[in-house]
TORLUM-189504 format. One record per residue: residue number from 1; residue in three letters; x, y, z of N, C-alpha, C in turn. Coordinates in steps of 0.2 Angstrom, whole numbers, padded with zeros to 4 digits, always signed. Layout:
TORLUM-189504
  seq  type    n.u    n.v    n.w   ca.u   ca.v   ca.w    c.u    c.v    c.w
  NUM   ala      X      Y      Z      X      Y      Z      X      Y      Z
...
end
This chain:
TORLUM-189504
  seq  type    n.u    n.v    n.w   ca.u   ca.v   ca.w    c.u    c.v    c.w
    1   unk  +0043  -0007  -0042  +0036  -0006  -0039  +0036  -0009  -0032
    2   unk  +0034  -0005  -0029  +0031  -0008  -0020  +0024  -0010  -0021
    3   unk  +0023  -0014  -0016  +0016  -0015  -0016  +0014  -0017  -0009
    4   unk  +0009  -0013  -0006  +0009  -0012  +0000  +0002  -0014  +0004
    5   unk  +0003  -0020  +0008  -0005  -0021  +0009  -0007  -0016  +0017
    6   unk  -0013  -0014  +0016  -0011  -0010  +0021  -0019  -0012  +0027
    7   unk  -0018  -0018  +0024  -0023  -0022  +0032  -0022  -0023  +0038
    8   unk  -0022  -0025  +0041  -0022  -0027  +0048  -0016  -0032  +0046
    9   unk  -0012  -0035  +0052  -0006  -0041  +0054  -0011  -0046  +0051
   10   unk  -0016  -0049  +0055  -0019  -0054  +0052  -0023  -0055  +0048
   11   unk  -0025  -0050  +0045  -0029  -0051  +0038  -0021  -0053  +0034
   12   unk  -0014  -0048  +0035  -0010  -0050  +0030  -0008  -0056  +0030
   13   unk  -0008  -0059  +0036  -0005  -0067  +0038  -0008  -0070  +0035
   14   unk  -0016  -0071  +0034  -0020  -0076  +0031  -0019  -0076  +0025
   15   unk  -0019  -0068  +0021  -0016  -0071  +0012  -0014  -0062  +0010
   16   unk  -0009  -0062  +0007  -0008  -0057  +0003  -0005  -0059  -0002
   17   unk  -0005  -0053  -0009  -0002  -0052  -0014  +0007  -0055  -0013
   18   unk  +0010  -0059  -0018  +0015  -0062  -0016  +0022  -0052  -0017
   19   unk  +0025  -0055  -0012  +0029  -0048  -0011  +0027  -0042  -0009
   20   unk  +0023  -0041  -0008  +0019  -0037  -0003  +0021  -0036  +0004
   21   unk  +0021  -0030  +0006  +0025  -0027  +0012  +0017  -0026  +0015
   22   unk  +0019  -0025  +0023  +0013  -0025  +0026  +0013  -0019  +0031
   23   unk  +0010  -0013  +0030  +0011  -0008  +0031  +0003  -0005  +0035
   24   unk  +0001  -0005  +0043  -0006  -0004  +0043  -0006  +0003  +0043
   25   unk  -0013  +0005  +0042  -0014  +0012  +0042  -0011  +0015  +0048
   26   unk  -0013  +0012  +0054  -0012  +0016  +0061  -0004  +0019  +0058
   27   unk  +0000  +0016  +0055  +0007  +0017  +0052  +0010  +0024  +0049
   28   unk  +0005  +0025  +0047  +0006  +0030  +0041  +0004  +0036  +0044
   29   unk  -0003  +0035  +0049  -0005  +0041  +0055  -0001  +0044  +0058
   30   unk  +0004  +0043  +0060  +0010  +0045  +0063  +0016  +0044  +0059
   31   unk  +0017  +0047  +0054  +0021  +0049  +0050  +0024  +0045  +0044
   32   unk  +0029  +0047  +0041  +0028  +0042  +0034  +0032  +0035  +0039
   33   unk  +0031  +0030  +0037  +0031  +0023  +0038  +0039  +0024  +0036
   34   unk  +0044  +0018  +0041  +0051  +0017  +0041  +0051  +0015  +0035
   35   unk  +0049  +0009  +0032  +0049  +0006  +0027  +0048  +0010  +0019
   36   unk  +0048  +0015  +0021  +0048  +0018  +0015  +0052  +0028  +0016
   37   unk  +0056  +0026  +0020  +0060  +0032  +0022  +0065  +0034  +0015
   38   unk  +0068  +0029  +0012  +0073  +0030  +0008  +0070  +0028  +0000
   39   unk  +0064  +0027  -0001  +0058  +0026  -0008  +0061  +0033  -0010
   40   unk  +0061  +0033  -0016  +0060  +0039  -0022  +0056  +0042  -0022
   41   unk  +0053  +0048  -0022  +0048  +0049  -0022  +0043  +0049  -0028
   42   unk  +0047  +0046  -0033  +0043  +0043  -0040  +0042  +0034  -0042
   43   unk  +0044  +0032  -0035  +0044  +0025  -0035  +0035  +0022  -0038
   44   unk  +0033  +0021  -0042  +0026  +0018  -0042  +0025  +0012  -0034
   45   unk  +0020  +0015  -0032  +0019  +0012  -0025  +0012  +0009  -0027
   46   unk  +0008  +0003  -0028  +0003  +0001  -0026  +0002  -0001  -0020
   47   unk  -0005  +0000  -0018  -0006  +0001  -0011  -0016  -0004  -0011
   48   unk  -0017  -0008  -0007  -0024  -0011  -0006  -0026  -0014  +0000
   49   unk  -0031  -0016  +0001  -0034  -0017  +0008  -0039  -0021  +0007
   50   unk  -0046  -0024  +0010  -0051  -0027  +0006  -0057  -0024  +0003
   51   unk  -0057  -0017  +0005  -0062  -0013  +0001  -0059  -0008  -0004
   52   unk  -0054  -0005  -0002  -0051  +0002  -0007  -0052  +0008  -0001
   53   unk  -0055  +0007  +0006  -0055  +0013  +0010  -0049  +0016  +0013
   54   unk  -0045  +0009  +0015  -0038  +0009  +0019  -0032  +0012  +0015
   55   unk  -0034  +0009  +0009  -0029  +0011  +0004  -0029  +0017  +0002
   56   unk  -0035  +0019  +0002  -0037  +0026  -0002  -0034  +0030  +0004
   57   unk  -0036  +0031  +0009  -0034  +0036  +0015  -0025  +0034  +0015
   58   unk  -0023  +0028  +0014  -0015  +0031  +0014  -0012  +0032  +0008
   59   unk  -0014  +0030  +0002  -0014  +0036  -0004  -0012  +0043  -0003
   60   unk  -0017  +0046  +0001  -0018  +0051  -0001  -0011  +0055  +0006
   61   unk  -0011  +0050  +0013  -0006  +0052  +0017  +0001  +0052  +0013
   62   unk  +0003  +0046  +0009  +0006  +0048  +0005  +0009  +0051  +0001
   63   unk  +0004  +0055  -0004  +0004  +0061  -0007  +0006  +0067  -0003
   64   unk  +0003  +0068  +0002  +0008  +0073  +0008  +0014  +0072  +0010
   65   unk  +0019  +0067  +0009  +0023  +0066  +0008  +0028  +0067  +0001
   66   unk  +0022  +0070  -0001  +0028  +0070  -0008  +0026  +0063  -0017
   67   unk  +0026  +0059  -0014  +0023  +0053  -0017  +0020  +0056  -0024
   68   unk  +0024  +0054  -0029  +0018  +0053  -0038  +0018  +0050  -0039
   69   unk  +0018  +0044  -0040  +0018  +0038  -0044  +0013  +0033  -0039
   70   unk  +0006  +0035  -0035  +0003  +0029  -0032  -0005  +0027  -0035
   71   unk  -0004  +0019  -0036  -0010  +0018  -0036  -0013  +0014  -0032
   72   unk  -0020  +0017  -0032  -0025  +0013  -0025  -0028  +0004  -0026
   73   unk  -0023  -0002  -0025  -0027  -0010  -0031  -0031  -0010  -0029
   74   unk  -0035  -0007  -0024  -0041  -0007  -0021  -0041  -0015  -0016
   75   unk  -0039  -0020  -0019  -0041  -0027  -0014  -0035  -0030  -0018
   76   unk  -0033  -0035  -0014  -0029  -0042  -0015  -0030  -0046  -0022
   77   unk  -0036  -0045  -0026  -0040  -0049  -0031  -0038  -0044  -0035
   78   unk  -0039  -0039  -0036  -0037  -0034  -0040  -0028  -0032  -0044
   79   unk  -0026  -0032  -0038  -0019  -0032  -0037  -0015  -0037  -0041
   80   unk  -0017  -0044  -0038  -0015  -0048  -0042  -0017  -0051  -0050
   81   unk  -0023  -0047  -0051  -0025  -0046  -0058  -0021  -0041  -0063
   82   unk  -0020  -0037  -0059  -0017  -0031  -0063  -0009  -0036  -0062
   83   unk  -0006  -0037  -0060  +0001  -0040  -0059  +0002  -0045  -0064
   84   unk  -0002  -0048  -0067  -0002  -0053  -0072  -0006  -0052  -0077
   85   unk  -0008  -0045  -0081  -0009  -0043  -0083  -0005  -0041  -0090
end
């Protein structure tokens, strides 16, 4: 599993989900992201933000790349609920 925060540098600096890659949207606008050139395209990727908008919009970029297995944790709180779960 990846798990991708897709905040701002300094929203991630202050706190993220532990193991968490930090990946901002501007990133994903201009094509798929290096950091994920060689993922499977069945890799389950969780991806969260602080609302579920940033996330949700690169979800779905993507899925234009191919991508099945993605879900949106919606926020940092969620994320780490679902992980311990």
């Amino acid at each position: 599993m990846i798990i991708i925060d897709t905040r701002s540098p300094l929203e991630y600096q202050a706190s993220h989900v532990p193991g968490a890659i930090n990946i901002a949207p501007e990133q994903f606008m201009v094509g798929l992201p290096p950091e994920l050139a060689h993922t499977p395209k069945d890799e389950h990727i969780v991806l969260y933000c602080r609302s579920g908008a940033r996330s949700n919009t690169c979800s779905h970029i993507l899925s234009t790349h191919g991508f099945t297995n993605i879900t949106n944790g919606i926020n940092e709180g969620h994320v780490t609920k679902m992980l311990t779960t």
